[in-house]
N, C-alpha and C positions, 0 to 999 in steps of 0.2 A: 573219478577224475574227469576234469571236460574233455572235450574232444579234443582228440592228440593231436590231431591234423591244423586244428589254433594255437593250440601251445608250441607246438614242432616250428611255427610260422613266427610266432609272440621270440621266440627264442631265437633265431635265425635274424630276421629284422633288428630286433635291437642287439644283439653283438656285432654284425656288419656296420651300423652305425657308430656303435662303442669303438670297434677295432679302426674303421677311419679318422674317427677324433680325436683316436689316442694311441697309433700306431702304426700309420700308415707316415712314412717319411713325403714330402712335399716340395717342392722347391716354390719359395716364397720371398720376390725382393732381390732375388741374388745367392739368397739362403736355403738351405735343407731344415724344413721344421716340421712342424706337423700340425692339425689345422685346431688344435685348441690353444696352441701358444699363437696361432694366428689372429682367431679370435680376441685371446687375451691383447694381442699387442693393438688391434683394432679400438677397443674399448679405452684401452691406454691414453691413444693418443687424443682420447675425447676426453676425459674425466682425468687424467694426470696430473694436472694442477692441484685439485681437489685433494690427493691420496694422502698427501701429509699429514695433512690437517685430519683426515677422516682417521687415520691411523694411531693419531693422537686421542682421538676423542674414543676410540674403541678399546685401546690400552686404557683410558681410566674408566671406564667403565668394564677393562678386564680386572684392573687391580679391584674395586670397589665389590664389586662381585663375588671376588675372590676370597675377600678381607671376611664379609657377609658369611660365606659359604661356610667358614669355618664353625660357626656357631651351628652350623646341619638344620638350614632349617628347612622345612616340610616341602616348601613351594620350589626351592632347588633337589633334594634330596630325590622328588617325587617325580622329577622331570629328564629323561634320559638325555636334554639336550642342555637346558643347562648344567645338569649335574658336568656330561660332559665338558662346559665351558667356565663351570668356575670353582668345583672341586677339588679342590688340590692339596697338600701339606704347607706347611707353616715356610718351610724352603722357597718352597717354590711362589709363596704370595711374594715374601721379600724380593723374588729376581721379577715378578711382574712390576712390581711397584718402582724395583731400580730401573727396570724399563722404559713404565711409564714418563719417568722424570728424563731421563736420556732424551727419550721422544721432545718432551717439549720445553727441555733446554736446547735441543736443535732449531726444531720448530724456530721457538721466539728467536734464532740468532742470538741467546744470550753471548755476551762476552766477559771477560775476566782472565785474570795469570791462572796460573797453574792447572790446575783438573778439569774445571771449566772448558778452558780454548780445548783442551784434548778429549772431550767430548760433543765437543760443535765443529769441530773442522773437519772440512770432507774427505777425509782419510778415516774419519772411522763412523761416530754418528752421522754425521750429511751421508756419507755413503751407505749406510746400511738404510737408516729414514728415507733420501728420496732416489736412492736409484734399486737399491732391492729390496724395497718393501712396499715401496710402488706394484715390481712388475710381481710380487706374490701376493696381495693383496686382489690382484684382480684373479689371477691364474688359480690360486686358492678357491674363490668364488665360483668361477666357470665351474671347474673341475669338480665341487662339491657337488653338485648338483646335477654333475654328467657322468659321475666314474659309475652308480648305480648302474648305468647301461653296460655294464661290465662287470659289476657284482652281483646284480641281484635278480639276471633274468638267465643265467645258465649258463655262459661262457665259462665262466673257470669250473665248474663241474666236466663239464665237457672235454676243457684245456687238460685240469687233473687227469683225467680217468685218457687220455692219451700218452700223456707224457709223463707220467710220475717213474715208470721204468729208468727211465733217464736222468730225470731230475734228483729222483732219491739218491741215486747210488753214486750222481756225479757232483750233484751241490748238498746231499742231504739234505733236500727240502721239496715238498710234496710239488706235482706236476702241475698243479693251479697257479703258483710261484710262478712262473716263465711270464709269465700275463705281468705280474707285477715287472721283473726281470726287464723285457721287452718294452714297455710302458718309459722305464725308466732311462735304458739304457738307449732306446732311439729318440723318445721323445725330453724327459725331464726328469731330475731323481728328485722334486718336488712331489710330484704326480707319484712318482713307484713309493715316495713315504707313507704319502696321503693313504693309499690302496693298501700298504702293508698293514696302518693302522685300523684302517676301517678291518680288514679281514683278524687279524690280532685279536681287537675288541668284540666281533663275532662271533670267535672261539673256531674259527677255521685255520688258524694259528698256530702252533705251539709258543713257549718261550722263545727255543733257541730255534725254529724256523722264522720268526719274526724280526728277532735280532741278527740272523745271517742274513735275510732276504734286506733286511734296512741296510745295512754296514757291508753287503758285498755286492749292490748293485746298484744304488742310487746314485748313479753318473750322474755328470752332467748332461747337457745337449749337443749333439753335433754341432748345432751353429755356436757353442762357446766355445767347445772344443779348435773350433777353425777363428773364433777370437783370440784366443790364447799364443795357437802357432803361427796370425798374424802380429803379434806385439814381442815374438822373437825373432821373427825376421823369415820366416821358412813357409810359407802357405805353399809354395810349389811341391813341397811333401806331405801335402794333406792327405793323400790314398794311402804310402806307408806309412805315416804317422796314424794314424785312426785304426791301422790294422794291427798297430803293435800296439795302441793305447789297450783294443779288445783282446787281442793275448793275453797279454800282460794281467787285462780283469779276469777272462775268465782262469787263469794259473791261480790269480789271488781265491778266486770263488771256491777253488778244489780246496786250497790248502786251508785258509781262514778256518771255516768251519770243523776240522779236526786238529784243532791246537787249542789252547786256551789261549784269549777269556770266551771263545763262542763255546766250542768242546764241553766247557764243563754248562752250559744251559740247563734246564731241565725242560722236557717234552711233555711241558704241565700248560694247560688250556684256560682262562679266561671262563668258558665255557664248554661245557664237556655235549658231548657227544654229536660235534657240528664235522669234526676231521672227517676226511675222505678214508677208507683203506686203501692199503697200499697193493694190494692184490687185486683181480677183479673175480667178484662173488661167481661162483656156479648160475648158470643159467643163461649164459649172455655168448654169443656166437663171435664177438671180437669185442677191442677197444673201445671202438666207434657204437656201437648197441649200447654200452655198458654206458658211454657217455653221453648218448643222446637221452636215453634214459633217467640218467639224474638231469639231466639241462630240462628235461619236460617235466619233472618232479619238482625241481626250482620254480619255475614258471607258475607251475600248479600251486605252490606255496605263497606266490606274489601276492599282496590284498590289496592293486590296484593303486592308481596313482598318491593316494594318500600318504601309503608307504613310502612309497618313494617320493615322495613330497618329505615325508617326515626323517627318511636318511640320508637324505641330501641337507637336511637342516642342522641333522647332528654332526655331522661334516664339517660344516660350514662354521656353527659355533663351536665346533673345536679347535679348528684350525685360525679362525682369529681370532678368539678371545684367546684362549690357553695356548695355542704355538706361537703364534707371530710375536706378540711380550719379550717371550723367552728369544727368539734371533734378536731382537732389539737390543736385551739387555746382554744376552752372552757374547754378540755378532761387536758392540760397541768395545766391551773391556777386551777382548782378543786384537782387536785392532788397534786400541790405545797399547798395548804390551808391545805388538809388534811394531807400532812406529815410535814408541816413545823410550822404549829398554833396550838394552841388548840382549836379553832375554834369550830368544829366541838363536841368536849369532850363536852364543854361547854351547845352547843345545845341539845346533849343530856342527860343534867340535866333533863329538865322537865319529862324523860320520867320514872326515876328512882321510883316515887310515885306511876307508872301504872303500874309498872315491880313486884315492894313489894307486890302493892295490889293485884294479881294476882300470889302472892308468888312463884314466878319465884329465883330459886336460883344464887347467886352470881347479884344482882339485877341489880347491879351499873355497869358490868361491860359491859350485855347484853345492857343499857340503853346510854352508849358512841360508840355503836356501830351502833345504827338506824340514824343518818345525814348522818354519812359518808358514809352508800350508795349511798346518792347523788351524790358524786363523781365518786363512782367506783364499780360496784354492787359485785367483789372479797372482795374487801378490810373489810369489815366487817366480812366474815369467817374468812380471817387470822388474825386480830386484837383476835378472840374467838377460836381462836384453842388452845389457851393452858390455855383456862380456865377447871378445872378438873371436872365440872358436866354434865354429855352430855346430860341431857333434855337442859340447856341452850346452847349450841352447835347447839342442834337443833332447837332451837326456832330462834337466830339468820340465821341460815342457811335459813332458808324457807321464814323467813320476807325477806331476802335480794333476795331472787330471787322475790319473791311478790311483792315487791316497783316498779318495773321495769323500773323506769326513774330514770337513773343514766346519768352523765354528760358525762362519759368517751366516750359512746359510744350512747347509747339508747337517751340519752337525746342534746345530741350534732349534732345526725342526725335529730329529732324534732326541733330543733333552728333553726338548719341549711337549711331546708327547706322553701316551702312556705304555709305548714301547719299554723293555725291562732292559735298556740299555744305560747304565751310568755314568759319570764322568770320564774315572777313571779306567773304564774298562775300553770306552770309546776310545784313548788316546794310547791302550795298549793295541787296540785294532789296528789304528791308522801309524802306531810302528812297525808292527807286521809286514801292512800292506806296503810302508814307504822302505822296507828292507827287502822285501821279496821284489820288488819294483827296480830297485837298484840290482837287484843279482841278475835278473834278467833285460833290462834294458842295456846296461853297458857292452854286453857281447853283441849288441845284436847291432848298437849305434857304430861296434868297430866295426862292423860290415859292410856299416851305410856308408861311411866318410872317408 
């Protein structure tokens, strides 16, 4: 091994850098962020214009790729970065392809009756095209090619081999997790997907750690979190709003994972023999030995910038080619249901009985607003903004950041992946979370009002 004394330094250095990129809260603008959405929004406001157009032209050369891919041939098969960017099932080419088309019937401003207008108007395509896939387009990019300083030089060995006591027995899921966790929950659950999947594909993963770690902590960001409970009227309750959004998650974190559909996972690897144990081995004097130890073992395994040069790439063509398609296409038809059916109104009948019981005022109107996060985790504040009781204001507001699997964005990069989460398992998830959510917000909003 080289000397420990560089490697100790090599690992030290770049997690301190990782951990400020990607974890360190900021105040920016007015804003609480963190300095690689800063970055990103920096870059934004230079090449924005561009991003449509760029987003178009990458979806058909995702779909085409895709289409290609199916035939296995050598030149992708043989390539861990495209494979990862255009390998996929016969499913999954069809929803690139319906993306693709989404994209640049936007794009051109096509117009037309029927199906057409309700996929070019800014409530569903214009919105997913140029306002969120704008800012993951760039944010995706940075992040590919920076999260490495957080995977791949010893931090989450280190992270695991401290905290797994805690993590295992209180999320079921190994102590490297918090990293992801943390990532997501202060900074972006774009970012804590991203991370989930590069470690997943790794084999540092299990199934059902993968799948808890994606569906029970990929928040949003504190600064939408504080857009949210300004577009229902309440920003003067940001400090206990955010404290009971975090309750509220980590109750969902305990329980998700020992119920089904996470519960029945299996603790089967991608690749085998990458897991941490969950014990620490003989030989080691504490925690902190045990974890500096593998963080200098990590480091020792690095093969220099190429490496990471080339998992920054596979990142990167995973996450545009094969994810961004997939919010495109799933992010547009969620949004046309929600604004074009009642659909959604509908599903949220059932919930009207739980709302009463729990004497939640204006019952009926909080209880048409819990599906339709499914779609789009804003759209249920602004459906409740003009209702005139602001306990149900806020009861909406906090459930809708608590669901956190919404299609538009959060749940469209879960599909879109090769996370072993499905459709339908994600939207038994996000009833869970939107019932456990409701049993503990309502007592706690009688408190507040």
């Amino acid at each position: 091994m080289e000397n420990k004394g560089k490697l100790k330094a090599t690992f030290i250095i770049t997690s301190v850098i990782g951990v400020l990129l990607f974890m360190v809260p900021v105040k920016y603008d007015g804003a609480i962020t963190i300095l690689v959405k800063i970055l990103a929004d920096i870059i934004g406001g230079v090449v924005g214009d561009f991003l449509p157009l760029l987003a178009c032209i990458v979806f058909t050369i995702s779909s085409i790729g895709a289409i290609v891919a199916l035939g296995k041939p050598k030149f992708i098969t043989e390539s861990r970065a495209l494979s990862a960017a255009f390998s996929c099932s016969i499913v999954w080419v069809i929803i690139r392809v319906i993306g693709t088309v989404f994209a640049w019937m936007t794009f051109l401003g096509m117009e037309g009756a029927g199906f057409v207008d309700m996929v070019t108007n800014g409530d569903a395509g214009g919105l997913i095209l140029y306002d969120l896939l704008s800012t993951l387009f760039i944010i995706t990019c940075i992040a590919s090619f920076l999260l490495p300083l957080l995977t791949d030089f010893g931090l989450l060995e280190f992270v695991g081999a401290l905290l797994t006591k805690f993590m295992r027995p209180v999320f079921q899921v190994p102590g490297r997790a918090a990293v992801d966790c943390i990532t997501s929950w202060i900074g972006d659950g774009t970012l804590g997907v991203l991370l989930t999947c590069n470690q997943f594909e790794d084999g540092y993963y299990s199934a059902k750690e993968a799948a808890t770690i994606a569906t029970c902590f990929s928040a949003v960001s504190i600064t939408f979190c504080l857009t949210v409970l300004d577009e229902v009227g309440l920003t003067q309750m940001f400090p206990v709003f955010y404290l009971v959004v975090c309750l509220v998650g980590i109750i969902c974190a305990i329980i998700n994972p020992r119920i089904p559909p996470l519960s029945r996972y299996k603790n089967e690897y991608l690749v085998e023999g990458k897991a941490m144990p969950d014990t620490r081995p003989e030989g080691y004097k504490s925690s902190v030995d045990y974890g500096m130890d593998l963080a200098i073992k990590r480091v020792a395994e690095h093969k220099g910038f190429g490496q990471y040069m080339r998992n920054g790439a596979k990142n990167f063509m995973s996450m545009w080619f094969a994810t961004l398609p997939t919010v495109m296409a799933i992010g547009t038809i969620a949004l046309i249901l929600a604004n074009e059916t009642p659909i959604f109104d509908w599903c949220g009948i059932p919930f009207r009985p739980l709302f009463q019981l729990l004497q939640v005022p204006e019952a009926e109107a909080a209880a048409s607003t819990m599906i339709v996060g499914f779609t789009d985790m804003f759209t249920p504040a602004i459906l409740i903004a003009d209702c005139e009781n602001a306990m149900t204001r806020f009861i909406v507001a906090t459930i809708s950041i608590t669901q956190v699997l919404y299609l538009s964005e959060m749940g469209g990069l879960i599909l879109g992946s090769k996370l072993p989460v499905n459709f339908g398992q994600m939207f038994l998830i996000f009833l869970e979370r939107t019932i456990l959510s409701i049993l503990i917000v309502c007592p706690i909003a009688h408190l507040l009002f």
